[in-house]
Backbone bond lengths (Angstrom), bond angles and torsions (degrees), N, CA, C in turn:
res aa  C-N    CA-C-N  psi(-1)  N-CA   C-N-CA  omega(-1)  CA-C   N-CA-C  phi
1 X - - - 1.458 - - 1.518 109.17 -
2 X 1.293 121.21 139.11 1.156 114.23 -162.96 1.825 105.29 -114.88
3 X 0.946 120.20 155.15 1.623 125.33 -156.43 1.187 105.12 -57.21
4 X 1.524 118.65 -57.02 1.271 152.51 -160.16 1.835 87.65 -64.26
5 X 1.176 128.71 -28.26 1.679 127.40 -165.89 1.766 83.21 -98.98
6 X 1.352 130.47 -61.51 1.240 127.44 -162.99 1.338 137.15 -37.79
7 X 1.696 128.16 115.12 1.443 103.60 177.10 1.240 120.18 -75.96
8 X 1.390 89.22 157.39 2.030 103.28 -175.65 1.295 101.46 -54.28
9 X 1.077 109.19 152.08 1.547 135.14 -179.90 1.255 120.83 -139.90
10 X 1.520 123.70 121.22 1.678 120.45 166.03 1.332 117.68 -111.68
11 X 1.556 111.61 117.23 1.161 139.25 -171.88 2.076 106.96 -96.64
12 X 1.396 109.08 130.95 1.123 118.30 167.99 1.145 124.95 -103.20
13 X 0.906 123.89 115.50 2.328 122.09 -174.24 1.156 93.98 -91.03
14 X 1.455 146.97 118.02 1.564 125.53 150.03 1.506 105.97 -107.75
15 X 1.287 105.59 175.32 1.833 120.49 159.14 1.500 99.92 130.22
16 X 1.864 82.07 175.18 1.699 83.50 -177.30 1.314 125.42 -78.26
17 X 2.074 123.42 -154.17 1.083 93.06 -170.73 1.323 112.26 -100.00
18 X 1.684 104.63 -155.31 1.835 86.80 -165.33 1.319 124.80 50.53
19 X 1.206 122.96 39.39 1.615 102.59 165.40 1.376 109.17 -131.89
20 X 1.833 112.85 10.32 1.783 125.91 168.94 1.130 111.10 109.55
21 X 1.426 124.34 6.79 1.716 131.64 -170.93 1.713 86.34 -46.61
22 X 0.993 97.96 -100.72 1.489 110.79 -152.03 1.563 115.16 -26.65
23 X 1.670 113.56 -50.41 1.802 121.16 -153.26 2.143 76.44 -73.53
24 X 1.236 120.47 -58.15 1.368 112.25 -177.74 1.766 127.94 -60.55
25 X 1.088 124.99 -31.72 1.483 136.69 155.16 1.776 103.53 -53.61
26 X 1.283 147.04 -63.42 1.081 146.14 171.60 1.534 123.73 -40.98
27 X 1.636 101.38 -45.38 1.376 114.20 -172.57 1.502 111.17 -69.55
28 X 1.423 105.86 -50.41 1.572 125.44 171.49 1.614 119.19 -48.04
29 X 1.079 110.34 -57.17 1.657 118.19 153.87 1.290 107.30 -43.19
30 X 1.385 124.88 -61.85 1.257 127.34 -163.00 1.724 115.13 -35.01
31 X 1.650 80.37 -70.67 1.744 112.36 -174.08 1.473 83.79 -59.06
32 X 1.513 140.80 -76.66 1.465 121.00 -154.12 1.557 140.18 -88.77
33 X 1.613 87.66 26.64 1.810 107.61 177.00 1.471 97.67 62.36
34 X 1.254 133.54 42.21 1.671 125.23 168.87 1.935 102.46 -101.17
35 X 1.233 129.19 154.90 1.581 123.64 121.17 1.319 122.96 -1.23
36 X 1.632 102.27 149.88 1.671 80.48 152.29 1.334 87.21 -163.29
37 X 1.614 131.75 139.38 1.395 149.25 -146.61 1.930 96.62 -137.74
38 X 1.501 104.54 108.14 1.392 131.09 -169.73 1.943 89.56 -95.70
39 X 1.190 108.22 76.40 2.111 104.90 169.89 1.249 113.28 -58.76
40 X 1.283 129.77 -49.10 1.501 130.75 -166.54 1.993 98.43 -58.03
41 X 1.492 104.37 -61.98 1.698 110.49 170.84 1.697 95.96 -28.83
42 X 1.557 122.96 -50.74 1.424 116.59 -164.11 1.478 111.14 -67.43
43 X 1.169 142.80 -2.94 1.522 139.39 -122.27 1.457 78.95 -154.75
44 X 1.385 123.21 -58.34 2.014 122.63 176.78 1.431 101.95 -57.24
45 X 1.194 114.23 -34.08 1.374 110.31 -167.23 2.029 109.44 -68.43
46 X 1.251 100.85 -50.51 1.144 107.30 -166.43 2.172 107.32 -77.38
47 X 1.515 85.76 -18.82 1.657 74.90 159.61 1.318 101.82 -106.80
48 X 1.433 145.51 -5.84 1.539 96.51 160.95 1.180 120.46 -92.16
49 X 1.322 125.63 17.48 1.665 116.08 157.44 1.666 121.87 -76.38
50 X 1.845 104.57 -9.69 1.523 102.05 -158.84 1.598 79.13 -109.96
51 X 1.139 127.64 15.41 1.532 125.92 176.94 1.555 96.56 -105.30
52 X 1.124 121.69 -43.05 1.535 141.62 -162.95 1.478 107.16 -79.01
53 X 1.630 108.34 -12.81 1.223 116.91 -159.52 1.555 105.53 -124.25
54 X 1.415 113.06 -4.16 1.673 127.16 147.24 1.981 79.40 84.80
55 X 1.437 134.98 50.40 1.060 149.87 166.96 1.420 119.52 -91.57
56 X 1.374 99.17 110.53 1.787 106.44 -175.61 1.886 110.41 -43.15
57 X 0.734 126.09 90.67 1.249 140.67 163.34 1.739 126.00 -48.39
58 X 1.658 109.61 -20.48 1.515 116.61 174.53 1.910 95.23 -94.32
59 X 1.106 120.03 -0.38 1.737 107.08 -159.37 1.656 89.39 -126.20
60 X 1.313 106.23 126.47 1.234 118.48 -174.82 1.448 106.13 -95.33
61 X 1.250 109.77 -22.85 1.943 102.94 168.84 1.541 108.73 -43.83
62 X 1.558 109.04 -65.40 1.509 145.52 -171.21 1.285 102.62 -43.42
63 X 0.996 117.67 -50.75 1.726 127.58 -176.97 1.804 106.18 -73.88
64 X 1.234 105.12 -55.27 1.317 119.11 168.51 1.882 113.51 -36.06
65 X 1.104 102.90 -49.88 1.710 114.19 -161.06 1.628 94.64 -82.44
66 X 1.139 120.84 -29.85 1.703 102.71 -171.14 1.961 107.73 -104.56
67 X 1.302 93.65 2.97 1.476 99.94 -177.71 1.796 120.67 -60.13
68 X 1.156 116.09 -14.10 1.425 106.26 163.18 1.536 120.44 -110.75
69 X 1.659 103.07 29.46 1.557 113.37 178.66 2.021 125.43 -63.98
70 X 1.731 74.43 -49.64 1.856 92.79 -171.29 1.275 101.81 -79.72
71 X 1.728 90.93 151.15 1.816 106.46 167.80 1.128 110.79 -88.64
72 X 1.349 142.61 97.71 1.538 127.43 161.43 1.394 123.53 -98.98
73 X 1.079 95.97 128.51 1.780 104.42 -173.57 1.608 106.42 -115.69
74 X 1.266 108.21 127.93 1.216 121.51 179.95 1.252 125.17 -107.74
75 X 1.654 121.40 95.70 1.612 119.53 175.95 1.467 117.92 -40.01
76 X 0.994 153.19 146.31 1.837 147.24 136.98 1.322 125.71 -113.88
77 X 1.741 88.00 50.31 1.805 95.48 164.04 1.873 106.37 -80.94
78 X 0.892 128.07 115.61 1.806 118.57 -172.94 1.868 94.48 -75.69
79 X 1.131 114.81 2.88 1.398 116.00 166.26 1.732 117.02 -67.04
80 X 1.505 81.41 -50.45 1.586 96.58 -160.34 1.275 113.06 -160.10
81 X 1.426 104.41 64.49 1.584 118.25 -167.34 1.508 99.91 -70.27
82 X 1.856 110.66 148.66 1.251 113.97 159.99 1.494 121.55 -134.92
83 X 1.368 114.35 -161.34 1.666 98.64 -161.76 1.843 90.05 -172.59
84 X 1.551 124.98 106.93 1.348 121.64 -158.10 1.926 82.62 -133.07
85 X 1.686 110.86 135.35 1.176 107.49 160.48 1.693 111.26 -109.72
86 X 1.287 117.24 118.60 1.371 126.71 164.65 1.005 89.24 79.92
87 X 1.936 142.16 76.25 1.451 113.84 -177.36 1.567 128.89 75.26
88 X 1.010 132.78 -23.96 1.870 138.49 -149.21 0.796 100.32 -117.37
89 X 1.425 141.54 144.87 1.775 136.91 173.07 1.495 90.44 -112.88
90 X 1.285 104.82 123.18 1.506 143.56 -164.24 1.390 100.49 -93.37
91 X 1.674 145.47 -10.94 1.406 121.96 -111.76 1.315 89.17 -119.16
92 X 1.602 120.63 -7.56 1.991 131.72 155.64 1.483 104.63 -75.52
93 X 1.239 119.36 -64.85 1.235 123.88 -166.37 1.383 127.15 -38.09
94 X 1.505 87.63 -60.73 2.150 97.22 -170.97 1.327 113.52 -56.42
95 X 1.846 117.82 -19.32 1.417 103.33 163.80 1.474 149.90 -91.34
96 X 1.406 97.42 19.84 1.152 123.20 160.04 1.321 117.49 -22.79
97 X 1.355 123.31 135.46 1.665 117.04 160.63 1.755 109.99 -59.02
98 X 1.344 111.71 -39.30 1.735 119.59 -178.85 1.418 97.54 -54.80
99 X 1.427 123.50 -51.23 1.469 129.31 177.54 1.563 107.39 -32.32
100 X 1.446 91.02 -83.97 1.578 122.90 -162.19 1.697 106.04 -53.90
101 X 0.952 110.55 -25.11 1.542 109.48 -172.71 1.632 105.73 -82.10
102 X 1.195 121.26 -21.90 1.405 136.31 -171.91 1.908 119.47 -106.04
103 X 1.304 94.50 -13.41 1.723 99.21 -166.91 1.302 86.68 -62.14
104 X 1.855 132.13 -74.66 1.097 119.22 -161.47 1.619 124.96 -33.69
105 X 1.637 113.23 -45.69 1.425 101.76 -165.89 1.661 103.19 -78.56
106 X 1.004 118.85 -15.76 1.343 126.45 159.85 1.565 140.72 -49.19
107 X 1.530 92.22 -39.03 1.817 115.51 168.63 1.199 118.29 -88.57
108 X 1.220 113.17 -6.95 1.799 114.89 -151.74 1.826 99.63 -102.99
109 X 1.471 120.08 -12.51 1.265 160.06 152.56 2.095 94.14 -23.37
110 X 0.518 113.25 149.74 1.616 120.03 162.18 1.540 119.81 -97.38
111 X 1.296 79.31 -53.93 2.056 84.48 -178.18 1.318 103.22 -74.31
112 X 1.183 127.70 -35.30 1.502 108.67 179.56 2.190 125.24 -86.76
113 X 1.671 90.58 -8.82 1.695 94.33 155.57 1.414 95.92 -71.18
114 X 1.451 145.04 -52.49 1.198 118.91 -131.59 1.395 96.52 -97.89
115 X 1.286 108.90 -10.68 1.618 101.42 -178.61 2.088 105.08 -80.29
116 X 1.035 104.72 -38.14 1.719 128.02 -170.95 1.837 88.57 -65.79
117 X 1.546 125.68 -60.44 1.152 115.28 -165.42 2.177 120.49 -78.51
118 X 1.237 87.71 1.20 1.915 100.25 178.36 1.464 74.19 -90.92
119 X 1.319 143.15 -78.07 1.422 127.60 -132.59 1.825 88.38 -65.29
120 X 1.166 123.83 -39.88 1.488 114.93 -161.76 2.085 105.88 -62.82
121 X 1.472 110.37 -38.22 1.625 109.76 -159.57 1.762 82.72 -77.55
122 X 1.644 125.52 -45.40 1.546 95.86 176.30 1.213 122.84 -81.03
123 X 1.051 164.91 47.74 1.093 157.55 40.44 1.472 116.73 17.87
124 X 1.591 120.31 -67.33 1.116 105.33 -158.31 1.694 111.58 -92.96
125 X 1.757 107.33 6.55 1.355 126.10 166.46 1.629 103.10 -64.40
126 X 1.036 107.29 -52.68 1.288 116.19 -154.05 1.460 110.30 -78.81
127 X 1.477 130.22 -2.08 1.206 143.25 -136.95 2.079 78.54 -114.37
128 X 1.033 103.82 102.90 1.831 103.29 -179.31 1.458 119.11 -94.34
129 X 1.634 124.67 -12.31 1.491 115.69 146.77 1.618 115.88 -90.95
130 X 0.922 111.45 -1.20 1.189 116.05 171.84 1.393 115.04 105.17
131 X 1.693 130.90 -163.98 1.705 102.45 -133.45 1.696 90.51 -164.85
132 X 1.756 135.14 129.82 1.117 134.28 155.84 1.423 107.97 -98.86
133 X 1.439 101.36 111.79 1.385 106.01 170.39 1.488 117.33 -103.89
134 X 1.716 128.17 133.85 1.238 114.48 -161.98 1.675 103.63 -147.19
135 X 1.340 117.19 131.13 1.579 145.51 -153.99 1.201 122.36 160.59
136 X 1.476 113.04 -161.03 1.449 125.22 -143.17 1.810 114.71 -116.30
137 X 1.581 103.36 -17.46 1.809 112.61 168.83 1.646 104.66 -146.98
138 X 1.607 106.19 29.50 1.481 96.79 176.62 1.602 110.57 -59.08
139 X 1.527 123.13 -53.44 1.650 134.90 173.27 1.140 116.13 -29.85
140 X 1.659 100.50 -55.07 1.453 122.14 -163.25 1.527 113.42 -68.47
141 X 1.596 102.89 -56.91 1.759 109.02 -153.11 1.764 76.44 -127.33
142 X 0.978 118.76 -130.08 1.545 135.11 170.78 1.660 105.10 34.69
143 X 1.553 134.28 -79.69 1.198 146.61 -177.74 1.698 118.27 -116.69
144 X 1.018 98.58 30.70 2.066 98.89 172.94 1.476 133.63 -28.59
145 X 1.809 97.99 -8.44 1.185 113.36 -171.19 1.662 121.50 -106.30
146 X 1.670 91.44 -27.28 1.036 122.36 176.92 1.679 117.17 -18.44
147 X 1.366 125.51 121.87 1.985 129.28 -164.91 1.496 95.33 -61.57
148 X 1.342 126.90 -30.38 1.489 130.70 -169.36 1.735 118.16 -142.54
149 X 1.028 109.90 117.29 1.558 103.32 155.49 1.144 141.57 -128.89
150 X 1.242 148.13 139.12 1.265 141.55 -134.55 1.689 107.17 -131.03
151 X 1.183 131.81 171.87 2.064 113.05 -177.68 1.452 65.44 -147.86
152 X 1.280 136.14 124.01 1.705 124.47 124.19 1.164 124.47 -63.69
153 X 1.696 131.05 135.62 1.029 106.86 166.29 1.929 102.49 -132.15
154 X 1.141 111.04 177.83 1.559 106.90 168.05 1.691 102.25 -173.34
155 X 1.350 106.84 156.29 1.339 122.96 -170.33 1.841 116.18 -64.87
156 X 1.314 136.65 144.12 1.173 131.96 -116.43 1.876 80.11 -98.49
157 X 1.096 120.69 -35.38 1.637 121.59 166.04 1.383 123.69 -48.93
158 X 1.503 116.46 -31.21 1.238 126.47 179.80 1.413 127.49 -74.82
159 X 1.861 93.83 -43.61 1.596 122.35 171.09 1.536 104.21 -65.95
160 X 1.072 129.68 -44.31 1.558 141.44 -163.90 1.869 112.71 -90.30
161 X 0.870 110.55 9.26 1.570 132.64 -166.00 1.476 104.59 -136.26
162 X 1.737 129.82 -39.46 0.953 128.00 147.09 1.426 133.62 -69.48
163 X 1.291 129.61 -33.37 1.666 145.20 162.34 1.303 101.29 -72.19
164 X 1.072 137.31 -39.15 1.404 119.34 163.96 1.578 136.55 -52.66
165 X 1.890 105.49 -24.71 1.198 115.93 -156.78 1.321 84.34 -97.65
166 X 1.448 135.51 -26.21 1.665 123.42 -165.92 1.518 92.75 -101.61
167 X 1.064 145.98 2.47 1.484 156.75 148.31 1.367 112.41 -68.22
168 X 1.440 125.74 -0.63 1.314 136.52 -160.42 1.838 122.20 15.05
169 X 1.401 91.68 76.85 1.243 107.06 158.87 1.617 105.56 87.94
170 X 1.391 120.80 35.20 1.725 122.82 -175.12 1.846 96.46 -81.10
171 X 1.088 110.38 171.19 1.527 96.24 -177.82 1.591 110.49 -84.81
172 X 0.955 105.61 157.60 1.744 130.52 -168.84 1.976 118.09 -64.77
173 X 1.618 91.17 -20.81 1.519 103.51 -156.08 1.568 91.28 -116.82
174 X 1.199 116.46 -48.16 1.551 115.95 153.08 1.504 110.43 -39.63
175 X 1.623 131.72 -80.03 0.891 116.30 -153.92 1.827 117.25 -67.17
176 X 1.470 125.81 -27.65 0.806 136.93 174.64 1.594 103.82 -51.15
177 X 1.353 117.29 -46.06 1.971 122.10 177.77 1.490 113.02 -65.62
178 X 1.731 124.82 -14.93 1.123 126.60 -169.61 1.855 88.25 -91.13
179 X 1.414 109.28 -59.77 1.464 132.48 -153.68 1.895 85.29 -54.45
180 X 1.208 114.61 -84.29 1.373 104.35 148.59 1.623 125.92 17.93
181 X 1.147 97.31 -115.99 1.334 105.02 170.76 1.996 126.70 -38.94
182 X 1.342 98.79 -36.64 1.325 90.05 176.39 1.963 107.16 -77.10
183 X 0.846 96.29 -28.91 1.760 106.69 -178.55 1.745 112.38 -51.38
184 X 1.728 107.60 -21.87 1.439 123.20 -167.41 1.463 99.14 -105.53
185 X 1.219 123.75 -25.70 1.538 126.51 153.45 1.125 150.59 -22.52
186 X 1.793 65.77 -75.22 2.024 94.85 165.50 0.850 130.98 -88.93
187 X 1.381 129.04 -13.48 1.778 142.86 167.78 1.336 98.02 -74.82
188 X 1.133 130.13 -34.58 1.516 112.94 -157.97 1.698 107.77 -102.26
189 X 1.287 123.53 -29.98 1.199 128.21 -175.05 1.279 100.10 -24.27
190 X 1.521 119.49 154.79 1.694 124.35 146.77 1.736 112.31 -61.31
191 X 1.295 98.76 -45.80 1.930 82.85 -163.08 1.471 103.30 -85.06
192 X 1.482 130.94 138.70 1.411 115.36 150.51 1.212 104.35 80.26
193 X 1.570 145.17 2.65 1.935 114.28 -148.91 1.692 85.54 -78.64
194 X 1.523 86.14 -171.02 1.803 124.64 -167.26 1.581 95.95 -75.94
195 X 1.299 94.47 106.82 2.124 113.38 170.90 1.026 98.11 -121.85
196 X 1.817 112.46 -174.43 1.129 118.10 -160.51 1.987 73.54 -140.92
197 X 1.091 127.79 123.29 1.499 144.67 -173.85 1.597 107.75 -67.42
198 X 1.005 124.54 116.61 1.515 133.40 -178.33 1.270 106.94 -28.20
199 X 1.200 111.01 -59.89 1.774 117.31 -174.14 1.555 98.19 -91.33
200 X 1.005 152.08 11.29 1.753 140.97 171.00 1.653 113.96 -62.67
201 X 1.289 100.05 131.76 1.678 96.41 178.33 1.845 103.42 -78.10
202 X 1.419 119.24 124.65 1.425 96.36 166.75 1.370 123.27 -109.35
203 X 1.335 112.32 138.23 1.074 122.76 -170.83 1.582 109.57 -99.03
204 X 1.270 132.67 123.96 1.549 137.70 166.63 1.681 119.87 -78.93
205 X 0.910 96.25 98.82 1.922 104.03 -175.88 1.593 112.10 -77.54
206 X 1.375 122.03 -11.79 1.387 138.54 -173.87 1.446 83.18 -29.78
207 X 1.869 120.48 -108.56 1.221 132.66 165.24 1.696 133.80 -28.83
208 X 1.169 124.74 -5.50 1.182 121.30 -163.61 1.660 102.73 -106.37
209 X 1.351 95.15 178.82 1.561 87.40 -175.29 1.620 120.11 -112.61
210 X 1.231 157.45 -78.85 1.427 129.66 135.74 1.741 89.11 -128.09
211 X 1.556 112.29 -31.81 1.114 137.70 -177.81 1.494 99.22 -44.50
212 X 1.694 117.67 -68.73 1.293 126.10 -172.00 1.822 99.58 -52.90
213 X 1.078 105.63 -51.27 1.667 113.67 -166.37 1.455 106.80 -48.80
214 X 1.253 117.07 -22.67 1.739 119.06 -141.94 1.438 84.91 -113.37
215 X 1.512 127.88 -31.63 1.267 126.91 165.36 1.507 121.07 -67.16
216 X 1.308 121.12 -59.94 1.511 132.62 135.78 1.910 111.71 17.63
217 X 1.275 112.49 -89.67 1.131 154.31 -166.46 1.778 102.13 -64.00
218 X 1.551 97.30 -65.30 1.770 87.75 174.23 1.463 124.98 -63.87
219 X 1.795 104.16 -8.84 1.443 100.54 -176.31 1.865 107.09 -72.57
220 X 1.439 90.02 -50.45 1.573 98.39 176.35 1.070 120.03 -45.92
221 X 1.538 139.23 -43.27 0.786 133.39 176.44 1.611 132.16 -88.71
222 X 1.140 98.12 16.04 1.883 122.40 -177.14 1.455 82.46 -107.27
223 X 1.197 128.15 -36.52 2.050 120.68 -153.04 2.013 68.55 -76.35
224 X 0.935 108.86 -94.19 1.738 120.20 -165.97 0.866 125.48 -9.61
225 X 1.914 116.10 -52.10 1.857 110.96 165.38 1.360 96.04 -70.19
226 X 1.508 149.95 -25.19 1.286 109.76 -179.91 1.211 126.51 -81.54
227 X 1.219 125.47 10.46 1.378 144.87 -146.97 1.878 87.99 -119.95
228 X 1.094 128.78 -51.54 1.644 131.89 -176.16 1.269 109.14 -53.69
């Protein structure tokens, strides 16, 4: 089937981290000529400008009030996605440990989900073969409508053994206590936290390989456009 014949399709990736969202959301796009929309990149982005921007970070008013300041523009080539705040390519920065340690209290914000999740649905309006979007309430809050959604999940040794290895070599037991902890973050928040979508297929990556996963994933989403 050729792209150019294919109907658009919007695909939701959710789950926590470490469990292959991203390298499999990219690939899947890749192989099926879609977009592909990196949210978490959207959410680093907007805290490292309010980090960059010497922004009280314990006061949620503070965070609240400058949240529709930054420009973030989000590429969705799944080739070679990018992510620039105000001009700046962000796409070293936001992974910062300073980043990462701060996104949650940063997301957990109201005004700044609701500002982060309008830029994500136009985007994925605008996306005309259609669009992999991949995070933590795309199913849920973000795209509810979404033709497909998917939950990865995998066991916290697996996730923490993998985030360690693209961290090049951080310790295993550390990252598992961070991964952890951020996992209790995002489930619990009031706005938006990390669910698993009534209708989401979930897939367990524990055992699988990213290869199997990425095959996995394009099937589902080949059954669905043929199904439209």
């Amino acid at each position: 089937m050729e792209n150019g014949a294919a109907k658009p399709v919007i695909v939701a990736i959710d789950g926590p981290s470490g469990t292959g969202k991203s390298s499999t959301s990219k690939a899947v796009a890749e192989q099926l000529g879609l977009s592909y929309l990196d949210t978490g990149a959207q959410y680093r982005a907007i805290t490292w400008w309010m980090v960059t921007s010497g922004i009280d970070l314990t006061d949620p008013t503070a965070i609240a009030a400058v949240a529709g300041k930054p420009e973030i523009v989000s590429g969705t080539d799944p080739v070679k996605p990018t992510i620039t705040v105000d001009g700046v390519d962000v796409s070293g920065p936001i992974r910062t440990e300073e980043v990462t340690s701060k996104v949650s209290a940063v997301s957990a914000v109201p005004e700044v989900r609701t500002r982060i999740s309008e830029l994500q649905r136009s985007l994925a309006r605008a996306a005309a073969d259609g669009i992999v979007v991949e995070g933590r309430d795309i199913g849920t809050t973000v795209l509810p409508d979404a033709d497909l959604k998917v939950f990865l999940t995998a066991s916290p040794e697996a996730r923490a053994a993998r985030r360690s290895g693209e961290l090049k070599g951080a310790d295993v037991n550390a990252t598992r206590e961070a991964l952890v902890k951020r996992d209790a973050a995002d489930s619990s928040r009031k706005t938006s936290p990390l669910a698993k979508a009534g209708d989401a297929v979930e897939v367990d990556t524990t055992e699988l390989t990213l290869a199997q996963v990425i095959e996995c994933v394009v099937t589902l989403v080949e059954e669905k456009r043929a199904a439209k």
